[in-house]
Each structure stands twice: as structure tokens, then as C-alpha cells.
mmCIF file of the N, C-alpha and C atoms, coordinates in Angstrom:
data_MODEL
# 
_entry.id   MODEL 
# 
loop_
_atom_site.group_PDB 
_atom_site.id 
_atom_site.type_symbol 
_atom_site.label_atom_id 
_atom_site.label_alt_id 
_atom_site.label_comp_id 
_atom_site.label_asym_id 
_atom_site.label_entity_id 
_atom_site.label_seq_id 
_atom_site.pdbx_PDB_ins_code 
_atom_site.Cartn_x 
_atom_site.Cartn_y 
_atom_site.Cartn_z 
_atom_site.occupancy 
_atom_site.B_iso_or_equiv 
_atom_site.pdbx_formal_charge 
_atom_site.auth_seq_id 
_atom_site.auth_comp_id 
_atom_site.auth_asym_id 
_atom_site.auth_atom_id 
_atom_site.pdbx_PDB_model_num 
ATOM 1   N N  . UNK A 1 1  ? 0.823  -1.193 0.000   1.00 0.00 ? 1  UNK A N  1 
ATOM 2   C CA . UNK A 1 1  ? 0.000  0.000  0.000   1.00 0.00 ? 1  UNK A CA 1 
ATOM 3   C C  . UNK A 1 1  ? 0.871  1.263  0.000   1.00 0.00 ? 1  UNK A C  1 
ATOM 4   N N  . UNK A 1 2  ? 2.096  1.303  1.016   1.00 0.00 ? 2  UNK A N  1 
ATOM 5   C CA . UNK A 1 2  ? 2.865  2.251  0.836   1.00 0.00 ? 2  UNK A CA 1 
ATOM 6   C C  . UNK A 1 2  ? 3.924  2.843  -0.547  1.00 0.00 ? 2  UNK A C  1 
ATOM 7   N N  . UNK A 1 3  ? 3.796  1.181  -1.440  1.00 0.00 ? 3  UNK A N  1 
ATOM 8   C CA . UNK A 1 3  ? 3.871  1.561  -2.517  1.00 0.00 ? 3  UNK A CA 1 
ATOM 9   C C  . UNK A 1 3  ? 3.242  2.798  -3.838  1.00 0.00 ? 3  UNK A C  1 
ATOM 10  N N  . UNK A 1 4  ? 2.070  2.395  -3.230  1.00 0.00 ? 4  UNK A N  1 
ATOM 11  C CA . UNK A 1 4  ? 1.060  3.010  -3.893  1.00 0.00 ? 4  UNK A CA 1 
ATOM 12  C C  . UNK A 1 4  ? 0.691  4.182  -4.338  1.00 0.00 ? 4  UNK A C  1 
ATOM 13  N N  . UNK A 1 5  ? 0.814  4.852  -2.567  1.00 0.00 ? 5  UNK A N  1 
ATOM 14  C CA . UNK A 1 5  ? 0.774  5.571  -2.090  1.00 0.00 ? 5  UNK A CA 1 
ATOM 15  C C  . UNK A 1 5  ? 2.040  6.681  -2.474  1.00 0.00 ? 5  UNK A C  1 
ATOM 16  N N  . UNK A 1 6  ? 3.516  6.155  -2.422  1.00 0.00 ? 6  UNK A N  1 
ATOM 17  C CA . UNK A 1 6  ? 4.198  7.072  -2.818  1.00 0.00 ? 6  UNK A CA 1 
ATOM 18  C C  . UNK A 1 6  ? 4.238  7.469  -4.513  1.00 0.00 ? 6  UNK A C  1 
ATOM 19  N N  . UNK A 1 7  ? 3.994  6.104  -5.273  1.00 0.00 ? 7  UNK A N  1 
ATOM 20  C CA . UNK A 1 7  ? 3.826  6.548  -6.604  1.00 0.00 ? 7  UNK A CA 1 
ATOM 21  C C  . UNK A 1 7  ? 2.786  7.596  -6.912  1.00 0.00 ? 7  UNK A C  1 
ATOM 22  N N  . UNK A 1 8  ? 1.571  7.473  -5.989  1.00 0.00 ? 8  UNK A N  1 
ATOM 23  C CA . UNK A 1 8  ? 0.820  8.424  -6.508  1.00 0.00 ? 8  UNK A CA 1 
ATOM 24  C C  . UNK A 1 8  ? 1.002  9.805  -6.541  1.00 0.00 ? 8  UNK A C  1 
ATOM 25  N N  . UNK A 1 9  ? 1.787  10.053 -5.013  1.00 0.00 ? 9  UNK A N  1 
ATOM 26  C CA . UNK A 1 9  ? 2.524  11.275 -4.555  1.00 0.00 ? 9  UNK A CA 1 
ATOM 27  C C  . UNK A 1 9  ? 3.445  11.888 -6.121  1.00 0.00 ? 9  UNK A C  1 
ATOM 28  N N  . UNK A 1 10 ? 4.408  10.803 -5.897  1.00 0.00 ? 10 UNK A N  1 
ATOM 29  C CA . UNK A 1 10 ? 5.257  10.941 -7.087  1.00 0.00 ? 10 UNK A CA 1 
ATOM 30  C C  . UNK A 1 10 ? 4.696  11.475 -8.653  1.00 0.00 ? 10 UNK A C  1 
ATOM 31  N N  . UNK A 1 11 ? 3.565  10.873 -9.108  1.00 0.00 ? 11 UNK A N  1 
ATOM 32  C CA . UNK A 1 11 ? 3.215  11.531 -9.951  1.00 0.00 ? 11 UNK A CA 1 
ATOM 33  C C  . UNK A 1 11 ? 2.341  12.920 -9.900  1.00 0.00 ? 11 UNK A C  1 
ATOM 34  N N  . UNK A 1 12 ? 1.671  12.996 -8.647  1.00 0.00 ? 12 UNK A N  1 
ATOM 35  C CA . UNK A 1 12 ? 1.423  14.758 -8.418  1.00 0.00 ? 12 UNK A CA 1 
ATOM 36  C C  . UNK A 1 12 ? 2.167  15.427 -8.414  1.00 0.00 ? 12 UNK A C  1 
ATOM 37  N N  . UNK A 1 13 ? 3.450  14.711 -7.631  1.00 0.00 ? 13 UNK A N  1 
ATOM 38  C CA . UNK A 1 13 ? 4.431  16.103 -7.860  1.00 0.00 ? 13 UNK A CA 1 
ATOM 39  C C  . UNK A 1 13 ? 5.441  16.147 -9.682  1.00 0.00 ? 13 UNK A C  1 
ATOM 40  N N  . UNK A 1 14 ? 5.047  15.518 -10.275 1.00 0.00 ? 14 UNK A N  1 
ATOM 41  C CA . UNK A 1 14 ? 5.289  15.628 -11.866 1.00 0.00 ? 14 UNK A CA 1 
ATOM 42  C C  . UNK A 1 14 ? 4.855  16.272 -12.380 1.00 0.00 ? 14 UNK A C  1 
ATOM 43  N N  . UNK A 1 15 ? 3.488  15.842 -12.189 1.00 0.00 ? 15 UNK A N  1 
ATOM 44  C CA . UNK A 1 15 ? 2.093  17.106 -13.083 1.00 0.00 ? 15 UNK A CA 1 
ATOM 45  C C  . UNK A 1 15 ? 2.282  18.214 -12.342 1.00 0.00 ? 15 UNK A C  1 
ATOM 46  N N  . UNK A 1 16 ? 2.503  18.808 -11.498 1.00 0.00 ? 16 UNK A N  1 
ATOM 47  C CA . UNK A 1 16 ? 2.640  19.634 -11.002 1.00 0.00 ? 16 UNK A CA 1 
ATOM 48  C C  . UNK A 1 16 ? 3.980  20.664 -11.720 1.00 0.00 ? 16 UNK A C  1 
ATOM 49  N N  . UNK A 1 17 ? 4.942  19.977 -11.597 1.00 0.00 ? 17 UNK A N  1 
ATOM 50  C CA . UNK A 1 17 ? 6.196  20.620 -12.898 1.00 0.00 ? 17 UNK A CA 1 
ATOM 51  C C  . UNK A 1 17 ? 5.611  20.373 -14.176 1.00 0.00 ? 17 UNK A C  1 
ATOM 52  N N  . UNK A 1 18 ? 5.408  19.770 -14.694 1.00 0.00 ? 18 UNK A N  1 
ATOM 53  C CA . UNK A 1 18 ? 5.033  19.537 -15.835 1.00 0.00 ? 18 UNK A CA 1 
ATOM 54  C C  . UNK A 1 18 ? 4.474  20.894 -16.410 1.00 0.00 ? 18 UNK A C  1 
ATOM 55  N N  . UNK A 1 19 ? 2.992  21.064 -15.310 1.00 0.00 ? 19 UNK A N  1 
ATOM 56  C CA . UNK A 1 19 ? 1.476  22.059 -15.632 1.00 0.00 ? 19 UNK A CA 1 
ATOM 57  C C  . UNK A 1 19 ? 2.871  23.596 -15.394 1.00 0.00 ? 19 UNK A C  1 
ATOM 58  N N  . UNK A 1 20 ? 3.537  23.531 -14.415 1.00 0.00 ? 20 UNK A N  1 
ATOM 59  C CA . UNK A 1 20 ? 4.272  24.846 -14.491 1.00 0.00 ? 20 UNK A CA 1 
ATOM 60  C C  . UNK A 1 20 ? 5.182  24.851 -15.570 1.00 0.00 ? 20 UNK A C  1 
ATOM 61  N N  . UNK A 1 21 ? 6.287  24.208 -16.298 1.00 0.00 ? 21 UNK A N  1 
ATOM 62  C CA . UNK A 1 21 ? 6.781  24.475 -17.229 1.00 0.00 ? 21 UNK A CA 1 
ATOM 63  C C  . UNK A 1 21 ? 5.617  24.725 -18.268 1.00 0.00 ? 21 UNK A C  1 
ATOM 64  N N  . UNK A 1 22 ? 4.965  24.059 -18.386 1.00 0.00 ? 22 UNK A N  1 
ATOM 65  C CA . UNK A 1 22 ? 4.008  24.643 -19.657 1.00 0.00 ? 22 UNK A CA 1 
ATOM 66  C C  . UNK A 1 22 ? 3.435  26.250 -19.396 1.00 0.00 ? 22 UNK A C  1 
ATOM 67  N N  . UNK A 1 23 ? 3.154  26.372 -18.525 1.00 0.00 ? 23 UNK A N  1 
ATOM 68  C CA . UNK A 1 23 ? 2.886  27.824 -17.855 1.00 0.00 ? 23 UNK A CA 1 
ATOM 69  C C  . UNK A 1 23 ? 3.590  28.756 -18.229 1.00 0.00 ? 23 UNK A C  1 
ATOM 70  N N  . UNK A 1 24 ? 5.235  28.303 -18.003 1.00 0.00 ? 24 UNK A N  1 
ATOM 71  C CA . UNK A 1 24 ? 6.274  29.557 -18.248 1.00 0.00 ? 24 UNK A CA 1 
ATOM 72  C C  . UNK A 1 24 ? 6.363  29.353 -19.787 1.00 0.00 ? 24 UNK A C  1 
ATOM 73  N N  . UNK A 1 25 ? 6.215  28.501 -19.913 1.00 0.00 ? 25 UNK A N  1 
ATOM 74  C CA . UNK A 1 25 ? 6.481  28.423 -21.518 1.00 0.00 ? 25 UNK A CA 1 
ATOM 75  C C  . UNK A 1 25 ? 5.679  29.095 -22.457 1.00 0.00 ? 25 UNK A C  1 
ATOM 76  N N  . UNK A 1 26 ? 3.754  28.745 -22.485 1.00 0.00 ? 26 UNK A N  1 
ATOM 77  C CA . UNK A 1 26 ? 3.071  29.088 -22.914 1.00 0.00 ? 26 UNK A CA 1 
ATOM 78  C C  . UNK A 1 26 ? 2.115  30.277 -22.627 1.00 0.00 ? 26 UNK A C  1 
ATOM 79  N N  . UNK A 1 27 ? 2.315  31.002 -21.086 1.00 0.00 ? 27 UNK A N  1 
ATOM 80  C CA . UNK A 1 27 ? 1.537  31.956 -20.385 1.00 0.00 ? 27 UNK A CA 1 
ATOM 81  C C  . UNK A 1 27 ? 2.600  33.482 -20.564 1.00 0.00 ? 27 UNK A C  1 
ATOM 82  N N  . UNK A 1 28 ? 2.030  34.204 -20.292 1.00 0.00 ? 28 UNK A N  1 
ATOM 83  C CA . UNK A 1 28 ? 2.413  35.379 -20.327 1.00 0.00 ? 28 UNK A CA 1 
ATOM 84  C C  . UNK A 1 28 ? 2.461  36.037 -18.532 1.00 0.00 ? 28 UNK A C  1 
ATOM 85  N N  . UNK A 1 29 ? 1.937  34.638 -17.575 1.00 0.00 ? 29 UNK A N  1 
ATOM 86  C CA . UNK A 1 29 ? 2.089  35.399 -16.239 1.00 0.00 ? 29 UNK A CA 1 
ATOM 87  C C  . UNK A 1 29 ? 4.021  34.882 -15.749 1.00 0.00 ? 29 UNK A C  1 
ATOM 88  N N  . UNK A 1 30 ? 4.109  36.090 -14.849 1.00 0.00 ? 30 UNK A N  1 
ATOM 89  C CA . UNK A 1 30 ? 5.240  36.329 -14.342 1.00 0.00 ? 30 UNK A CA 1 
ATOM 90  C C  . UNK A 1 30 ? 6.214  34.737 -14.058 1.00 0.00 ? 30 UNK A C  1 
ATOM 91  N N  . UNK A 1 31 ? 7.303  34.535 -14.062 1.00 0.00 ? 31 UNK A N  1 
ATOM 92  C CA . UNK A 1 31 ? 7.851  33.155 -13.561 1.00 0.00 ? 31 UNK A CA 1 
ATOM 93  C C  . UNK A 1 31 ? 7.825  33.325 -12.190 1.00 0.00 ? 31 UNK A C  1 
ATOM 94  N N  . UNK A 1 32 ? 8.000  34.394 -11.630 1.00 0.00 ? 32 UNK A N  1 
ATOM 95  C CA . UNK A 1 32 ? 7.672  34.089 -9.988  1.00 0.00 ? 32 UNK A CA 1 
ATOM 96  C C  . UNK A 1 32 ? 6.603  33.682 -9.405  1.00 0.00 ? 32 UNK A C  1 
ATOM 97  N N  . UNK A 1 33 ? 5.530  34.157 -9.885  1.00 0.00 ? 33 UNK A N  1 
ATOM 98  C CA . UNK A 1 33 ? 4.472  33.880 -9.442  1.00 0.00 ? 33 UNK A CA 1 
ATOM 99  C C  . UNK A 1 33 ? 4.268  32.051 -9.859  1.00 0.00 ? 33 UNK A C  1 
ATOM 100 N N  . UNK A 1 34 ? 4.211  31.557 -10.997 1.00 0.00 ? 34 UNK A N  1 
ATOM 101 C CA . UNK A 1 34 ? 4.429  30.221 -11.534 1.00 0.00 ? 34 UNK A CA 1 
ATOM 102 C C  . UNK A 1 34 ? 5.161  29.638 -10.541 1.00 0.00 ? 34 UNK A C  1 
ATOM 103 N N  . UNK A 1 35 ? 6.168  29.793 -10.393 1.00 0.00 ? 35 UNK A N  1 
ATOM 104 C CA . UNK A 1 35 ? 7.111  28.623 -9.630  1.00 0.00 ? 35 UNK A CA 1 
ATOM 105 C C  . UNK A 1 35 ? 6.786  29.350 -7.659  1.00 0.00 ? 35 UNK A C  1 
ATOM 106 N N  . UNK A 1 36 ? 6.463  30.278 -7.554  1.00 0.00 ? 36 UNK A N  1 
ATOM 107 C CA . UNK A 1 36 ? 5.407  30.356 -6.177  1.00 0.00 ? 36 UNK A CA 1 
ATOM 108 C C  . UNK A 1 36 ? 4.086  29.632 -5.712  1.00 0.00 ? 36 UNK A C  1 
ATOM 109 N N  . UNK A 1 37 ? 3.634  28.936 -7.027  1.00 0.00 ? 37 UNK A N  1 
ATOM 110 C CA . UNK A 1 37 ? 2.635  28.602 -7.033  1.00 0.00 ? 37 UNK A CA 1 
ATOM 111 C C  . UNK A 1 37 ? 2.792  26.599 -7.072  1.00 0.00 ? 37 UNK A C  1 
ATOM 112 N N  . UNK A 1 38 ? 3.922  26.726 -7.700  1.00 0.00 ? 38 UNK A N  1 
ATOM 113 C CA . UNK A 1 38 ? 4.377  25.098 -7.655  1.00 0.00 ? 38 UNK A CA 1 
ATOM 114 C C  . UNK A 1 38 ? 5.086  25.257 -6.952  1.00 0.00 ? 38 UNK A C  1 
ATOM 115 N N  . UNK A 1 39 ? 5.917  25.913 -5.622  1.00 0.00 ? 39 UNK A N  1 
ATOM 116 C CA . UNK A 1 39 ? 6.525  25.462 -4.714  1.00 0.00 ? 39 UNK A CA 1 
ATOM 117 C C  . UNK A 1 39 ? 5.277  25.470 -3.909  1.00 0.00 ? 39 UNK A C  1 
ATOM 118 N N  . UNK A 1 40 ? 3.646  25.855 -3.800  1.00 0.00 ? 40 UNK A N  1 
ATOM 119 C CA . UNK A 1 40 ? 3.161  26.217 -2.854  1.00 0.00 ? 40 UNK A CA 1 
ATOM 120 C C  . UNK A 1 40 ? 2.535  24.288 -3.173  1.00 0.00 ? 40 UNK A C  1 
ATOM 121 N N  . UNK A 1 41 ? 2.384  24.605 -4.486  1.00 0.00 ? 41 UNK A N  1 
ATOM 122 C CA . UNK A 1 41 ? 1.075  23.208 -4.504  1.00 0.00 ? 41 UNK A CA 1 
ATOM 123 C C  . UNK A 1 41 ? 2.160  22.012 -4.196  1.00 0.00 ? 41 UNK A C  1 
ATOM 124 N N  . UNK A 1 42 ? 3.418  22.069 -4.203  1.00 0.00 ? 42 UNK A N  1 
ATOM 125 C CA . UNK A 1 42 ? 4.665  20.394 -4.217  1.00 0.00 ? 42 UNK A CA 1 
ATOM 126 C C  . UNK A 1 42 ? 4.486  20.702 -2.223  1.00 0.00 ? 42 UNK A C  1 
ATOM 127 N N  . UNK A 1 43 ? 5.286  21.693 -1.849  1.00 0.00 ? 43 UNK A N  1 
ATOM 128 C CA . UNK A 1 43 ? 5.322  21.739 -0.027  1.00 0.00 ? 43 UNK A CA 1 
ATOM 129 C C  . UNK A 1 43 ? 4.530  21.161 0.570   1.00 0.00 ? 43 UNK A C  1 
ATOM 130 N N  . UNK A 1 44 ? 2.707  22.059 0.340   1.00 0.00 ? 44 UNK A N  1 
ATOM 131 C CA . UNK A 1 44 ? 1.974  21.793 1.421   1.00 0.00 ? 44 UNK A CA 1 
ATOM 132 C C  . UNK A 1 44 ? 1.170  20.156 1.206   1.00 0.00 ? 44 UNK A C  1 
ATOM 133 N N  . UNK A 1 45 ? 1.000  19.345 0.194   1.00 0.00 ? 45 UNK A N  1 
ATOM 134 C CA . UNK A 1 45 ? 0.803  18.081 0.777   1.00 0.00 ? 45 UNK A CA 1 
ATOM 135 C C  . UNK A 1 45 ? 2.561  17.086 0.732   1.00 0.00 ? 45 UNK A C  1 
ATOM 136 N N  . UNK A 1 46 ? 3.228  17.639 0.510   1.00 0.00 ? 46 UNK A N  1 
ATOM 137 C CA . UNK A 1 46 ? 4.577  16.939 1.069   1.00 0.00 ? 46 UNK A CA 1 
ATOM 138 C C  . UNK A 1 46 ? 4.715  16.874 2.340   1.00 0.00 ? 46 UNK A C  1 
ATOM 139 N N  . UNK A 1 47 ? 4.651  18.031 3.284   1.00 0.00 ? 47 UNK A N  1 
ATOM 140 C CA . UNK A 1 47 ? 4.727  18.432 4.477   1.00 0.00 ? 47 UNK A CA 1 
ATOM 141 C C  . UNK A 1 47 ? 3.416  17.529 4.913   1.00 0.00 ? 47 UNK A C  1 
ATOM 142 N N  . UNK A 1 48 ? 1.913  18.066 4.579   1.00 0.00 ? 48 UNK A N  1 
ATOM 143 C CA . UNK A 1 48 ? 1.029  17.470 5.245   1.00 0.00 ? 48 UNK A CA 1 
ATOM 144 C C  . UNK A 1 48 ? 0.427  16.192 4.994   1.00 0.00 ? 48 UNK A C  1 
ATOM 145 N N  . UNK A 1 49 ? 0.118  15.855 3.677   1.00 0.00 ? 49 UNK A N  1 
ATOM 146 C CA . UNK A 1 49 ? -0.105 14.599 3.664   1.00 0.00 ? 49 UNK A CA 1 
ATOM 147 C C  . UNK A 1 49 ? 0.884  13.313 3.297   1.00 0.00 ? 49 UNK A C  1 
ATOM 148 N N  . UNK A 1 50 ? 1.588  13.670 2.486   1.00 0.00 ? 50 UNK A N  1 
ATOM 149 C CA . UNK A 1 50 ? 3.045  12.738 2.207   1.00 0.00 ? 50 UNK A CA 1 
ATOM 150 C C  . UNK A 1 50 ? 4.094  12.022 3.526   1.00 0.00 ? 50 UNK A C  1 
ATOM 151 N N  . UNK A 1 51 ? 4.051  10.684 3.555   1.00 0.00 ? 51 UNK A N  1 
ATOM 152 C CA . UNK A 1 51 ? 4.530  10.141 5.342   1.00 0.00 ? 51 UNK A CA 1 
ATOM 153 C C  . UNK A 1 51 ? 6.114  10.779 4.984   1.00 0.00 ? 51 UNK A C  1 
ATOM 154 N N  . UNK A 1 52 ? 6.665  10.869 3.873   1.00 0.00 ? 52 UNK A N  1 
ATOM 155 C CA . UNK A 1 52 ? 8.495  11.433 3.646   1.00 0.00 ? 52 UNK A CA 1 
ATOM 156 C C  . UNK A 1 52 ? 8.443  12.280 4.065   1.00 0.00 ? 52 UNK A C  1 
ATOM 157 N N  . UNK A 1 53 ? 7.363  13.096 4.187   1.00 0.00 ? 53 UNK A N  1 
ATOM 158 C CA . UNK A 1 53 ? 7.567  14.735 4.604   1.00 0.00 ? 53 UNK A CA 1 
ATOM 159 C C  . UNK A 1 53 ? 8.088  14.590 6.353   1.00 0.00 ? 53 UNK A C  1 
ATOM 160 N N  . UNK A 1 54 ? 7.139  13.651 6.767   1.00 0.00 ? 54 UNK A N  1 
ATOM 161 C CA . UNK A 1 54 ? 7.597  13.900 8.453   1.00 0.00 ? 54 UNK A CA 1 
ATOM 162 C C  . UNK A 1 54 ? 9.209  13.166 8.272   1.00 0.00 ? 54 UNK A C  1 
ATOM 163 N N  . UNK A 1 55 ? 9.891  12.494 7.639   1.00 0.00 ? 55 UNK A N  1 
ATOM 164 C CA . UNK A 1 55 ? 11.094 12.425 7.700   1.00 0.00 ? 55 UNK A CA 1 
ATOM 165 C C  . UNK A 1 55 ? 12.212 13.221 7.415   1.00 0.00 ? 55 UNK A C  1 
ATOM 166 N N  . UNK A 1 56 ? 11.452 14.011 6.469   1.00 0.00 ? 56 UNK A N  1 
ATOM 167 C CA . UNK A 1 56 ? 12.288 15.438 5.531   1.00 0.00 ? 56 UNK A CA 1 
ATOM 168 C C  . UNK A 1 56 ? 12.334 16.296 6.741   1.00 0.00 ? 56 UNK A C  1 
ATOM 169 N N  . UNK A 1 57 ? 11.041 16.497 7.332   1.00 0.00 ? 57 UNK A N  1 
ATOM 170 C CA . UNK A 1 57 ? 11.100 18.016 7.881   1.00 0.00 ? 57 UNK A CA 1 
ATOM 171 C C  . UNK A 1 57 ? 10.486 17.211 9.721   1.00 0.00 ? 57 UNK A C  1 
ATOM 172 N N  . UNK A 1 58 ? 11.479 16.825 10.721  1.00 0.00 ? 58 UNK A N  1 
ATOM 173 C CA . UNK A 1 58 ? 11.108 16.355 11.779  1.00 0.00 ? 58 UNK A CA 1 
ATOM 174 C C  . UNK A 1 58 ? 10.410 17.369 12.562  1.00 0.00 ? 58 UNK A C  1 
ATOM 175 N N  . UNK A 1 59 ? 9.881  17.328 13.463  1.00 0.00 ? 59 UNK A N  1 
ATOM 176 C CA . UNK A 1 59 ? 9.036  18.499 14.573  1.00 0.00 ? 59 UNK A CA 1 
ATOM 177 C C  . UNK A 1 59 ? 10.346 18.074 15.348  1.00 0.00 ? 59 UNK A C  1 
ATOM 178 N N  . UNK A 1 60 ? 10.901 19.741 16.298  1.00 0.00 ? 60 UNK A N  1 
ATOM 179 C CA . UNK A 1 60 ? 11.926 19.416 17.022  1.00 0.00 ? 60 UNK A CA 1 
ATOM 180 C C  . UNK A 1 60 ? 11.423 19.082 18.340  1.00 0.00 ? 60 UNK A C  1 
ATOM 181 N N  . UNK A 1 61 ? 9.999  19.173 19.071  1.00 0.00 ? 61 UNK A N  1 
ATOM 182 C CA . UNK A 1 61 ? 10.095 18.682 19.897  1.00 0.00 ? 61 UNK A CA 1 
ATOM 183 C C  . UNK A 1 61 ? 10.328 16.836 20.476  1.00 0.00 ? 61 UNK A C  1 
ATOM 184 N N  . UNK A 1 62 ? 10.286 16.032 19.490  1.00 0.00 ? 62 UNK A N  1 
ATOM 185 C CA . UNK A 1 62 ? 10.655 15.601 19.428  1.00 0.00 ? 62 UNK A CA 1 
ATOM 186 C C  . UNK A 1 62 ? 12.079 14.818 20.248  1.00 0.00 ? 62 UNK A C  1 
ATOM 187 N N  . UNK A 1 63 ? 13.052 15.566 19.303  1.00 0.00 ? 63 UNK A N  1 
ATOM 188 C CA . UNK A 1 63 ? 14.059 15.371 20.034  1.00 0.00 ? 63 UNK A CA 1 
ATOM 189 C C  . UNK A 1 63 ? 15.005 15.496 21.536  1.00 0.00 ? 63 UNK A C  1 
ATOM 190 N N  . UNK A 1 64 ? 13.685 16.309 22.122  1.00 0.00 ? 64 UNK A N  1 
ATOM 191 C CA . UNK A 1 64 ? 13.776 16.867 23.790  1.00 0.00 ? 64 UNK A CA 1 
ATOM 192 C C  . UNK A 1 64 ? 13.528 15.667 24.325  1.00 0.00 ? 64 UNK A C  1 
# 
């Protein structure tokens, strides 16, 4: 299942570059805003729903 689960991750975060290179490529809006917008949509389910994220980014209490 955890297989599954990360491939699926894995391919959101593709389409996700993918939909932004086509953006900068084919849009006329700013590249900051584009790649603000795919660092916003790759982070927040990496961090929140993705289980790598709690390994990437530990909570320090934790370690107390």
C-alpha cells in the first residue's frame, strides 16, 4: 500500500512541474508567481499529507 501511495505522490508532484513548465512556456504570467505557485502546490501536501515529509522536515520537539 505504501507503494502506492508514494507513486501516486510521485506523480502529483510531476504534473505539477510539468502544468508549471508549460505555464512559463506558454503563459504570459510572471515566472515568480508560476514557480510560487508550484513550490506552494509540491510543499503543502509533502509536508502534510506525504509520510516522507515527516522524515524530511522532523518536529523538534521531538528530540527533547
Amino acid at each position: 500500500m505504501n507503494k502506492i501511495r508514494k507513486r501516486k505522490f510521485n506523480t502529483y508532484y510531476w504534473t505539477c512541474v510539468v502544468v508549471a513548465v508549460c505555464m512559463i512556456v506558454f503563459s504570459n504570467i510572471d515566472w515568480d508567481t508560476i514557480f510560487s505557485g508550484l513550490m506552494a502546490s509540491t510543499f503543502i501536501p509533502f509536508y502534510t499529507l506525504d509520510e516522507r515529509g515527516a522524515y524530511a522536515f522532523p518536529d523538534g520537539d521531538e528530540d527533547e
